[in-house]
N, C-alpha and C positions, 0 to 999 in steps of 0.2 A: 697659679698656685694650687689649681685645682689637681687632685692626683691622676693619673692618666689614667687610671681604671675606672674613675669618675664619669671622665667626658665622655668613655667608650660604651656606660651603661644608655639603656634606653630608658626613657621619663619615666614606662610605670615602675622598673626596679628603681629607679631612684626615689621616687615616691616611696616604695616600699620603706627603701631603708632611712630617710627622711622619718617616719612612722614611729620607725624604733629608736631612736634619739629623742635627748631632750632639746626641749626649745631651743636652751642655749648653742647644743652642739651642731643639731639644723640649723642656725642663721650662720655658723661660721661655713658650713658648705655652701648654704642656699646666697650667699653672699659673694662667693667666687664664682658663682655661674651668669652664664650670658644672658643680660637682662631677659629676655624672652622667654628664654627658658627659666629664668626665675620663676617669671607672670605665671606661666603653663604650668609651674610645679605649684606653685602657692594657688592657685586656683583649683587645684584637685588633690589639697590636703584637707583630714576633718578641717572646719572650721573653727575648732576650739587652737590647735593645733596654730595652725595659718594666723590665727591673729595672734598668737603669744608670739611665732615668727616676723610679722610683720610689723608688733612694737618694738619688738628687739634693733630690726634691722633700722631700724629711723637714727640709734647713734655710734656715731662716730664709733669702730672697734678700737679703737686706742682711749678712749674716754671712761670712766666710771661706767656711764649707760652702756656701753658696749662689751662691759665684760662682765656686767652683773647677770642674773637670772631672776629669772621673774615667779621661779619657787619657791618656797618658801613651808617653814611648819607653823602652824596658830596652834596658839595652846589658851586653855580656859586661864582667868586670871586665878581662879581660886586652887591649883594645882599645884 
């Protein structure tokens, strides 16, 4: 399911573009790729980065957990 311009990049462009995505839209690629190469990409993303990918990826993509995102805006109560 991965798109075949995907699998033809090399890990730092994917990395790269991995960067400019959100969380949400990096676990649906980082999720179609071959476990190893998950490991490798998730392993040389920021680390802020890599773990909002890395909770995402724990549910199920057909589940609530799997299609929510872990953004959100806080606002003051007195606003």
């Amino acid at each position: 399911r991965l798109p075949g311009f995907m699998r033809a990049l090399p890990e730092p462009r994917l990395r790269e573009l991995l960067v400019r995505l959100s969380p949400k839209d990096a676990v649906d690629l980082v999720q179609e790729l071959p476990v190893l190469v998950r490991r490798e990409v998730l392993s040389r993303l920021p680390s802020e980065l890599a773990a909002s990918v890395r909770s995402l990826l724990r549910y199920p993509e057909d589940t609530a957990g799997g299609i929510m995102t872990n953004r959100f805006i806080a606002l003051r109560e007195d606003m």
